[in-house]
C-alpha positions as CSV (number, residue, x, y, z in Angstrom):
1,X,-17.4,49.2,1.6
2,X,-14.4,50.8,2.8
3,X,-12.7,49.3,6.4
4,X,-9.7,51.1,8.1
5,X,-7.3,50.2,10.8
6,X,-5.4,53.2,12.3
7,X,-3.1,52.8,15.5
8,X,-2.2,55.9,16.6
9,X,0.8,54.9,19.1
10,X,2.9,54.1,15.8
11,X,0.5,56.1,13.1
12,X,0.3,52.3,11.6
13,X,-2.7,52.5,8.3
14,X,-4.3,49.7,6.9
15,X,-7.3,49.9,4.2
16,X,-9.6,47.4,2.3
17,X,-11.5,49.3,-0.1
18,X,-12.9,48.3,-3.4
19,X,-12.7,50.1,-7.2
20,X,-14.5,53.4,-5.3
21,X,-10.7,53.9,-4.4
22,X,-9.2,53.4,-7.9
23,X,-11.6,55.5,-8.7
24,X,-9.8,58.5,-6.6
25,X,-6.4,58.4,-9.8
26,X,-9.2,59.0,-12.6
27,X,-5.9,61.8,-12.9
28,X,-2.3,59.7,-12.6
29,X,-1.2,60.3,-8.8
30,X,1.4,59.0,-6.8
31,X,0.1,55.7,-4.8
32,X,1.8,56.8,-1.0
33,X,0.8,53.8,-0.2
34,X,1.7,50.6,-0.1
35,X,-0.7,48.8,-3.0
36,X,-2.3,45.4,-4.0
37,X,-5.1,46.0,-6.6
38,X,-7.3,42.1,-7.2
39,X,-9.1,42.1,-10.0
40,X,-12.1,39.6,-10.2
41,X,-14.6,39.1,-13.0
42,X,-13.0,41.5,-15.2
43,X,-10.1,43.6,-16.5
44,X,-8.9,46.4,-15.1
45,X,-7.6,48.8,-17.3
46,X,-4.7,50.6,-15.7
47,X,-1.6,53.2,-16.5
48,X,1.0,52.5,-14.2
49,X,4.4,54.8,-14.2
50,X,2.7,56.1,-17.8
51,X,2.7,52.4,-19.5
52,X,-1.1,51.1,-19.8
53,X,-1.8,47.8,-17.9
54,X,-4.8,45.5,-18.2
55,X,-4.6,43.5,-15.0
56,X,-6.7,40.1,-15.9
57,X,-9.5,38.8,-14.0
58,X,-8.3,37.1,-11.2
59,X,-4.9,38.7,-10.9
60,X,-2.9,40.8,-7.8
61,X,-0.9,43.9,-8.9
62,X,1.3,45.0,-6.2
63,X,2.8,48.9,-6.1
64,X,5.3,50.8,-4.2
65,X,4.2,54.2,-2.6
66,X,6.1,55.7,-5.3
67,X,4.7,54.7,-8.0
68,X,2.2,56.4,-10.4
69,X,-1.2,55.1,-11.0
70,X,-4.3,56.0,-13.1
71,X,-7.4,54.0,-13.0
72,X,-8.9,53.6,-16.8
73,X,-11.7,51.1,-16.4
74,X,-12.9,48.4,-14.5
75,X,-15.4,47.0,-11.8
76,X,-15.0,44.8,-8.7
77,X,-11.8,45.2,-7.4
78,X,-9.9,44.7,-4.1
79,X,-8.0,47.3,-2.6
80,X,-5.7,46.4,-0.2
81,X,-3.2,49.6,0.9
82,X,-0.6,50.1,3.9
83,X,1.7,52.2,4.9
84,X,5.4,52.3,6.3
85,X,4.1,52.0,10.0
86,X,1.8,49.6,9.6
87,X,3.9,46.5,8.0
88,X,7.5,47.7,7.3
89,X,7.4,48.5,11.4
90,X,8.3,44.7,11.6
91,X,11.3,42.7,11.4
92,X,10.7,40.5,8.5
93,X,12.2,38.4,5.9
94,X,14.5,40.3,3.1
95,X,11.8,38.4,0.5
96,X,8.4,39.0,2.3
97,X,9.6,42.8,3.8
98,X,9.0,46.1,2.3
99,X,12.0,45.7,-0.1
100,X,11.3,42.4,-0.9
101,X,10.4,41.0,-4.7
102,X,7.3,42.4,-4.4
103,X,8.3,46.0,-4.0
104,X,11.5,48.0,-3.9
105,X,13.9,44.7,-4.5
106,X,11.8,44.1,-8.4
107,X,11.9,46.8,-11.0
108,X,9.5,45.5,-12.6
109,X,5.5,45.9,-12.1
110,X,4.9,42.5,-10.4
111,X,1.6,40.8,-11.1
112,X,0.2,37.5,-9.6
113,X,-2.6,35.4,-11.6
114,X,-4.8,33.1,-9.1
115,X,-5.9,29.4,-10.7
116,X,-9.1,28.2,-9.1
117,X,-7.4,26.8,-6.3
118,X,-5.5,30.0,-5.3
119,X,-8.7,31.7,-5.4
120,X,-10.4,30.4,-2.6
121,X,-7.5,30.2,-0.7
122,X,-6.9,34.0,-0.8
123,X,-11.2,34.9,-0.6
124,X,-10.7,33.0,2.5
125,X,-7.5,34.9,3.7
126,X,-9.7,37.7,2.9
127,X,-12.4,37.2,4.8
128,X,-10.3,36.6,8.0
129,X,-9.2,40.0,6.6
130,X,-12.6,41.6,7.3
131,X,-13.4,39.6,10.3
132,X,-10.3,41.0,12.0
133,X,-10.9,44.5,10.4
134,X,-14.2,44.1,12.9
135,X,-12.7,42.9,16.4
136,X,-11.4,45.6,17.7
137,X,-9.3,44.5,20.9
138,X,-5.1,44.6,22.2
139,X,-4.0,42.3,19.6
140,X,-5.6,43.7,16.5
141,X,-2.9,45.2,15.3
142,X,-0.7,42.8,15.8
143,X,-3.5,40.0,14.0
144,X,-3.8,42.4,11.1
145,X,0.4,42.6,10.5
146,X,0.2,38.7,10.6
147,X,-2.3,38.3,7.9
148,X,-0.6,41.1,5.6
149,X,2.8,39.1,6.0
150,X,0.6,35.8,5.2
151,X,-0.7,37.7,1.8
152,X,3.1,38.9,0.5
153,X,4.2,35.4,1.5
154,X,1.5,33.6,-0.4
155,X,2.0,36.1,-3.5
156,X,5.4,36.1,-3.2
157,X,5.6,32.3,-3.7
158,X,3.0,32.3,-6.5
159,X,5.5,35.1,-8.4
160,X,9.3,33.3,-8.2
161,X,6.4,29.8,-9.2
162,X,5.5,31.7,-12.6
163,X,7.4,34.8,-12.6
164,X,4.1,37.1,-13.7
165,X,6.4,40.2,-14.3
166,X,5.7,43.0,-16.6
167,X,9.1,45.0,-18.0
168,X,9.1,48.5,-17.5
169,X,11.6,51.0,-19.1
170,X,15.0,50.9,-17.7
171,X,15.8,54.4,-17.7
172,X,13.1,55.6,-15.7
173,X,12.6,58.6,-12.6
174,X,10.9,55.3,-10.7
175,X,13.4,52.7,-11.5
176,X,16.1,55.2,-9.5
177,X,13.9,56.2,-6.7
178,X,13.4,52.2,-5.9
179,X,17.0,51.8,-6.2
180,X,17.9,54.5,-3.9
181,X,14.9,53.8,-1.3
182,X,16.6,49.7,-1.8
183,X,20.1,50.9,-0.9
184,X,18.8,53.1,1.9
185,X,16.9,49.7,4.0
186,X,19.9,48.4,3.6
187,X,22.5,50.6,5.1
188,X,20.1,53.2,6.7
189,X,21.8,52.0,10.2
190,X,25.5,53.2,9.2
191,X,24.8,55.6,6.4
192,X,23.2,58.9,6.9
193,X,24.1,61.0,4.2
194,X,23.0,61.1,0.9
195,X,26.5,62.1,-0.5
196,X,27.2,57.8,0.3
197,X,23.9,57.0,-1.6
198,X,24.7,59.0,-4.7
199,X,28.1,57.0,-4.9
200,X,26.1,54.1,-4.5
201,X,23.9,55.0,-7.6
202,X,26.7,56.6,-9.6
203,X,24.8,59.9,-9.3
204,X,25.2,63.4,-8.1
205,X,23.4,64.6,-4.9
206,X,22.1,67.5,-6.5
207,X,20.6,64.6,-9.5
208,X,18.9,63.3,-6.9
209,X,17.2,65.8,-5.6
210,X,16.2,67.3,-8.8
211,X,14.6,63.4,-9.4
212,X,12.4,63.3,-5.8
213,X,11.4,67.1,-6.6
214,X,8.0,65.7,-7.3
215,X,7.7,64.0,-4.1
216,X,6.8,65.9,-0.9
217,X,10.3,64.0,1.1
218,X,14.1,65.2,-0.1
219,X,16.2,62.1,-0.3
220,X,17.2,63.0,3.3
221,X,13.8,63.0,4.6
222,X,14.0,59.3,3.7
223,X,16.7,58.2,5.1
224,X,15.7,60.3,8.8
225,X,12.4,58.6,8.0
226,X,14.0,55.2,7.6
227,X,15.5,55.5,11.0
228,X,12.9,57.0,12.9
229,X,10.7,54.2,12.0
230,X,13.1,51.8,13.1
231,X,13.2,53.7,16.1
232,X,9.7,53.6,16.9
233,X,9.8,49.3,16.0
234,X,12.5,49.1,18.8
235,X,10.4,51.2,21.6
236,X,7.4,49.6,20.5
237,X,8.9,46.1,20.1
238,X,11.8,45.8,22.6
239,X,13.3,47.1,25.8
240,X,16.2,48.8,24.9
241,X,17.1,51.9,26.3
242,X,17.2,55.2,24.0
243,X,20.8,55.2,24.2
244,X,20.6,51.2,22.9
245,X,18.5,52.4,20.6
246,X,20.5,55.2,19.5
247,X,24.1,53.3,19.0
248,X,21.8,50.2,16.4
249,X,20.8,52.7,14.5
250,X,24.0,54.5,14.0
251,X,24.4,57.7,16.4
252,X,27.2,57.8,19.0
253,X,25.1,60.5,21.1
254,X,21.2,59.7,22.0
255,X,20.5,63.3,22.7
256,X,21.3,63.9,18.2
257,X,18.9,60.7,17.7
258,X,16.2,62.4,20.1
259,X,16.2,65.6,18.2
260,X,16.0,63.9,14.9
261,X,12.9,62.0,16.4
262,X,11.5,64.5,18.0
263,X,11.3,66.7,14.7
264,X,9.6,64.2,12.5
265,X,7.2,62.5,15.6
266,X,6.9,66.1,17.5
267,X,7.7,63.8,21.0
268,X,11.1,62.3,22.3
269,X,11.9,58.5,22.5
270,X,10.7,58.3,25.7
271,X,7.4,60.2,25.2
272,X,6.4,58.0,22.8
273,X,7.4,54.9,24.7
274,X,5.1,56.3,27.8
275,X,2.4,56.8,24.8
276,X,2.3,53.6,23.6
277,X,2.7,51.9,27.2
278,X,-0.5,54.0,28.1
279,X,-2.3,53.2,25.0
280,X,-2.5,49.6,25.7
């Protein structure tokens, strides 16, 4: 069975599903989402990024949006998927965040193995998963965000334990795309051109684009996305004003912000603050 959280104040997605969703990249497709794949009884028989992966029983395979996957074989899986909105939306620890060791800050495929012990502990963080997924109230949201942050902290301690990395090839299209989204939560704030990042990487603008071609955002889209998601954490999350607002995240003018937001969210700072206010 299939359970989805949507809040549509901040477009925040959450998923549980089970190997009926794997089942969707029988042909390799990009993820989109944020990823954890839990294998129980038996293997599942994946090709991640075009290198074939059998995630043992018992095992967490976590994957960045973009990432390639393709599902080979395999039964009774967890699906656990999120996007941007949904987790990334909150101020977090550089380990636990979005470009923490389990995602953009690792470049390799990072892989957890449960002992018997860590098994119960994360069927039971799993059924408080479900239970929440079914109490629909004001504080859902913010319940689901605290149990996602309790599963990367739990796996991210059980990876720097045993260090369950797989190596992937150094030269690849992915390991650049996680290095520049990297660079980008880190000086999103200051930097808005891509010109800065492409220093950063030791590559050519134009290189970069011709390596995101296959993704539907430029490497420009990312970094306005970058920002106006940070945007929409500080209306949701604070009361600063737009002009506030505007100065953290790196414009001198609030009016240039307002139009950037407004493209990508199709409302103006304040619209969506009314929205959220009137959505609760």
């Amino acid at each position: 069975m299939i359970r989805t959280f949507k809040e549509f104040s901040t477009d925040a997605f959450f998923k549980i599903g089970n190997t009926s969703n794997l089942k969707s990249f029988f042909k390799p497709q990009q993820v989109e989402l944020y990823t954890f794949i839990w294998s129980h009884s038996q293997p599942i028989e994946l090709i991640i990024d075009s290198i074939p992966l059998a995630l043992e029983p018992n095992s967490i395979l976590a994957l960045t949006p973009i990432q390639y996957l393709q599902y080979i074989e395999g039964e009774n899986a967890i699906v656990y998927q999120f996007n941007r909105e949904f987790y990334c939306i909150k101020d977090h620890d550089q380990e636990v965040s979005c470009v923490g060791m389990l995602f953009f800050g690792n470049t390799n495929i990072p892989i957890i193995h449960l002992d018997t012990n860590e098994q119960q502990k994360f069927k039971t963080l799993h059924e408080v998963f479900i239970d929440e997924l079914e109490t629909e109230d004001n504080i859902q949201a913010e319940m689901l965000r605290m149990l996602m942050a309790r599963f990367i902290i739990k796996s991210t301690r059980l990876l720097k334990a045993k260090e369950g990395v797989i190596e992937t090839p150094k030269s690849s299209k992915v390991d650049l795309l996680r290095s520049y989204n990297f660079l980008v939560e880190q000086h999103f704030k200051t930097e808005h051109s891509v010109s800065f990042y492409a220093d950063q990487l030791f590559k050519s603008p134009k290189t970069l684009s011709n390596n995101f071609a296959k993704l539907n955002r430029s490497p420009l889209q990312i970094i306005h996305q970058r920002i106006v998601l940070e945007t929409k954490r500080l209306l949701t999350y604070t009361d600063k004003t737009a002009k506030e607002i505007a100065y953290e995240v790196g414009f001198d003018d609030a009016s240039h912000l307002s139009r950037l937001f407004k493209k990508y969210t199709s409302q103006s700072p304040s619209e969506f603050k009314k929205s959220i206010k009137s959505s609760h």
